[in-house]
Backbone bond lengths (Angstrom), bond angles and torsions (degrees), N, CA, C in turn:
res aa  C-N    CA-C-N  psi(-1)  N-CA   C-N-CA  omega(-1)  CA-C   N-CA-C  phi
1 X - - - 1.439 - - 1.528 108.97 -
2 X 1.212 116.01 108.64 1.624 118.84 166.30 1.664 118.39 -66.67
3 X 0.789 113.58 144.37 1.668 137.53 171.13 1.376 117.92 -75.84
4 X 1.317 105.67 132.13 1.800 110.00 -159.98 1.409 105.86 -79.56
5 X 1.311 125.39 127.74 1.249 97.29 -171.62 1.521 127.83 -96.72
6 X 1.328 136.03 155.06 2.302 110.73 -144.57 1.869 66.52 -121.58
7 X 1.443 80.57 150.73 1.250 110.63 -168.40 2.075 106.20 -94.65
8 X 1.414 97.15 142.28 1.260 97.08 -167.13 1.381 112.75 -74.92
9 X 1.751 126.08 153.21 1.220 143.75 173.66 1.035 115.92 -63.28
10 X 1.183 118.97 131.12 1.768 111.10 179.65 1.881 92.28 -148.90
11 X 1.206 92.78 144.49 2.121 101.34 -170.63 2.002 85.16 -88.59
12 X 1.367 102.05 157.75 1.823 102.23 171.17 1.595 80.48 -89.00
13 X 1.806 87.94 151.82 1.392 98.65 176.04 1.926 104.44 -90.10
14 X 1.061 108.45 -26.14 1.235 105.57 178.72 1.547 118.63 -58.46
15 X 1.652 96.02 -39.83 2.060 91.58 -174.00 1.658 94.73 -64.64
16 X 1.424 116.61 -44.28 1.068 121.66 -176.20 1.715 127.19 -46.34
17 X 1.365 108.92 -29.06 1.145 117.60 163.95 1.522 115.16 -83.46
18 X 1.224 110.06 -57.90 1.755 98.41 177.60 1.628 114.94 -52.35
19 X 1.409 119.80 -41.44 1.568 112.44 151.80 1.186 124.22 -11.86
20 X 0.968 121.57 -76.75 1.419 148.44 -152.67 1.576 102.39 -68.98
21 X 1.202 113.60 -13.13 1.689 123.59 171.98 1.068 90.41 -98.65
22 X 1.660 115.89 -87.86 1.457 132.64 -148.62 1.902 104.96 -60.12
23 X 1.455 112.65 -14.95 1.676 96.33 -174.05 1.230 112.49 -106.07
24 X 1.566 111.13 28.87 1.475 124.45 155.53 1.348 116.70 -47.25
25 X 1.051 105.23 131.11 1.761 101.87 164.21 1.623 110.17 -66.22
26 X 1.434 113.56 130.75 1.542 119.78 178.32 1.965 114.77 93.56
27 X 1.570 104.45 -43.59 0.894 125.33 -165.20 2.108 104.71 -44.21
28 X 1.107 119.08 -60.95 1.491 140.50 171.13 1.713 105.80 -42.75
29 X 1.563 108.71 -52.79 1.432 110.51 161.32 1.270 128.39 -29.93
30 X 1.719 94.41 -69.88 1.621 110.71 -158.21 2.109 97.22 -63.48
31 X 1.089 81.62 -34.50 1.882 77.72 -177.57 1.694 116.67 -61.55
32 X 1.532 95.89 -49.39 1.871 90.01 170.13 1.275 128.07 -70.87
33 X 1.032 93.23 2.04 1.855 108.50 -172.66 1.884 102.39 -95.09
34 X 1.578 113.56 -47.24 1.178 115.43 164.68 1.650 128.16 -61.89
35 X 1.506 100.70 -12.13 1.763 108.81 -166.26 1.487 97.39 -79.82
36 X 1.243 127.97 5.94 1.304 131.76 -176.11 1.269 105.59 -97.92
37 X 1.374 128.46 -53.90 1.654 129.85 157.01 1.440 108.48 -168.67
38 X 1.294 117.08 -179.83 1.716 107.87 174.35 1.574 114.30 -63.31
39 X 1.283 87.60 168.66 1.771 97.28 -174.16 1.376 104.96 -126.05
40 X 1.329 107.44 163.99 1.421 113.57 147.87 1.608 123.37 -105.33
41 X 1.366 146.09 161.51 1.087 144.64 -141.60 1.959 99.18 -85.77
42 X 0.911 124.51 -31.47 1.793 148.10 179.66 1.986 82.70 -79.40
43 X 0.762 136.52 -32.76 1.351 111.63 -155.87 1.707 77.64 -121.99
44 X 0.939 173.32 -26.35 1.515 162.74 135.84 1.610 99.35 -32.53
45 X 1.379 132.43 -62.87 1.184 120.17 166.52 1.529 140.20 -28.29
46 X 1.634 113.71 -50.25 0.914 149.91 -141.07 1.580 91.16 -91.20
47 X 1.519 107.50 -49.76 1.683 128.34 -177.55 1.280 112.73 -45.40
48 X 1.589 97.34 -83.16 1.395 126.04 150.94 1.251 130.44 -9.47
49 X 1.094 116.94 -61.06 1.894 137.33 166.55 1.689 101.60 64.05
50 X 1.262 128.36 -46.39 1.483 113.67 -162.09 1.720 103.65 -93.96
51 X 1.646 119.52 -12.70 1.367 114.41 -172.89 1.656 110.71 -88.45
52 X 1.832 91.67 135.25 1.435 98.38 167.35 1.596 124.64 -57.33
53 X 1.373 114.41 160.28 1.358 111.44 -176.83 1.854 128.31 -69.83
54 X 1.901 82.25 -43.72 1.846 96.62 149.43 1.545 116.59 -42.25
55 X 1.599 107.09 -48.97 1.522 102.44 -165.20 1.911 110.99 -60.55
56 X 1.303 91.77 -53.55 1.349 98.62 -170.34 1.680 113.19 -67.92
57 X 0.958 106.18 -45.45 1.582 89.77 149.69 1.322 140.20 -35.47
58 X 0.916 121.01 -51.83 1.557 138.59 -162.50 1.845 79.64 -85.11
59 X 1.124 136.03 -48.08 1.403 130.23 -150.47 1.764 95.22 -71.47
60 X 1.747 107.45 -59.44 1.333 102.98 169.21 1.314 147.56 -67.03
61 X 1.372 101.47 -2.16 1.399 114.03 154.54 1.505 123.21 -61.44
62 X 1.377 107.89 -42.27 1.442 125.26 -179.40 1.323 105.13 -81.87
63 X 1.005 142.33 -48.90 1.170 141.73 172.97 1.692 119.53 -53.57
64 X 1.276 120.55 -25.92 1.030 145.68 173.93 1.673 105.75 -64.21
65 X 1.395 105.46 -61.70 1.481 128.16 -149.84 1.845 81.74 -83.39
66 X 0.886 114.41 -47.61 2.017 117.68 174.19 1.507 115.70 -56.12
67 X 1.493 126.10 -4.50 1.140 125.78 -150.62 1.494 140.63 27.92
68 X 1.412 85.97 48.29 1.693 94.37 -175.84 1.642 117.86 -109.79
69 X 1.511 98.82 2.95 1.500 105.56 -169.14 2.237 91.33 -138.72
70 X 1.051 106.63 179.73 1.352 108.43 170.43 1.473 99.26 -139.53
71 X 0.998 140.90 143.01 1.648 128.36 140.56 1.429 110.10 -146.19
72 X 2.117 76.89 135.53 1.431 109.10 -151.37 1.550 98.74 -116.11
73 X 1.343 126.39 147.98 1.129 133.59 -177.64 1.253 109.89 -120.18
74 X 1.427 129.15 108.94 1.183 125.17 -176.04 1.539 116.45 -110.03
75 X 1.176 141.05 136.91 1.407 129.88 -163.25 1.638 105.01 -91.25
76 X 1.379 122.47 142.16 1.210 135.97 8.86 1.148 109.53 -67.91
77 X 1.903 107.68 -34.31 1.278 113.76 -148.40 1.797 118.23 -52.82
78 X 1.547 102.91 -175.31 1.508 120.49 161.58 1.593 104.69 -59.67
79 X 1.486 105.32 165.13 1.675 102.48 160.45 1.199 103.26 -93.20
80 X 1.382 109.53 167.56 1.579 133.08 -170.26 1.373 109.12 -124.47
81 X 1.267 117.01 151.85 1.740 109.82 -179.84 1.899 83.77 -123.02
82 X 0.913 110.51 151.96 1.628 127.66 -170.03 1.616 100.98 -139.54
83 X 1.488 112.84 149.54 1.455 111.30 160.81 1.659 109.12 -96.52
84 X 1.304 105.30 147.98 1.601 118.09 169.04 0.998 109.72 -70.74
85 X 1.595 115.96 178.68 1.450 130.39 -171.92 1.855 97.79 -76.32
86 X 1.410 113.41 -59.62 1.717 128.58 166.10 2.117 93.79 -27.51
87 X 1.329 108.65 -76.05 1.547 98.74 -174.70 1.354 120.21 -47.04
88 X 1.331 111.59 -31.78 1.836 107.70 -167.43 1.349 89.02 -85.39
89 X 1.172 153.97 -42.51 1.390 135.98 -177.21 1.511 104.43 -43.33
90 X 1.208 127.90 -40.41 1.676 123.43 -161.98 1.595 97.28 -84.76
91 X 1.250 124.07 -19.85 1.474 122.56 -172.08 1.512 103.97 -42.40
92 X 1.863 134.24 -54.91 1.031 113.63 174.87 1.744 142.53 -62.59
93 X 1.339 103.69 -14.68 1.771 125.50 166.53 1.119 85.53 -71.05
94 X 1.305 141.71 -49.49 1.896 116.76 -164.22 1.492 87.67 -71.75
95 X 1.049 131.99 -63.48 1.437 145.02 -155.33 2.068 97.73 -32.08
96 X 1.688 95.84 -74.59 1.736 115.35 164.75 1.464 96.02 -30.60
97 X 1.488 127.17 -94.05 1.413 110.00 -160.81 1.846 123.02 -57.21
98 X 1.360 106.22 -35.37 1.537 78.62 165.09 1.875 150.63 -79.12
99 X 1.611 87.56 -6.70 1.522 116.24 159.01 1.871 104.48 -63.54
100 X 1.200 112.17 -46.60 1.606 118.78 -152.80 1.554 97.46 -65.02
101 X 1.962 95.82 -43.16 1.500 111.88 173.54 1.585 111.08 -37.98
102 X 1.343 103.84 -66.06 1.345 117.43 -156.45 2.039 106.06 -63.43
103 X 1.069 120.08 -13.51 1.183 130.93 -167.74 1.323 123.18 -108.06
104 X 1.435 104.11 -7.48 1.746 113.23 -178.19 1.323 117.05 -69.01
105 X 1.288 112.30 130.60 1.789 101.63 169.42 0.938 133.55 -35.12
């Protein structure tokens, strides 16, 4: 009798890459928080309430550099951080996990 042979594990590199954005701490936030309309950086704070100012910085930088956010500076005004077309596609996966949240035993 031969032995079945189990097929090896391999991670997708793709989830693995969008990970690597989206499993930021805060990062998932700042996006549902923007799906409401653009922000300014004082009023993302303000939302937010528990993130440091370092943090959120550093988050929208990355988020920036991922193309999942835009921020645009328009004169006179403040700058604004906006979500891209790439971010609003994920708006319903945030949507799923914070429903999934809300539903766990």
């Amino acid at each position: 009798m031969t032995r079945a042979t189990i097929p090896a594990l391999t991670a997708d590199a793709d989830l693995a890459a969008a990970f690597a954005v989206l499993g930021q701490k805060w990062n998932g936030i700042i996006l549902h928080t923007l799906a409401a309309r653009p922000a300014r950086y004082g009023e993302l704070l303000a939302a937010i309430g528990s993130i440091s100012t370092k943090m959120l910085s550093d988050r929208l930088r990355e988020l920036v550099q991922a193309g999942l956010v835009t921020h645009d500076q328009l004169p006179p005004g403040p700058a604004t951080y906006t979500l891209t077309a790439d971010s609003r596609a994920l708006l319903p996966a945030l949507e799923q996990i914070r429903s999934w949240w809300q539903h766990r035993p």
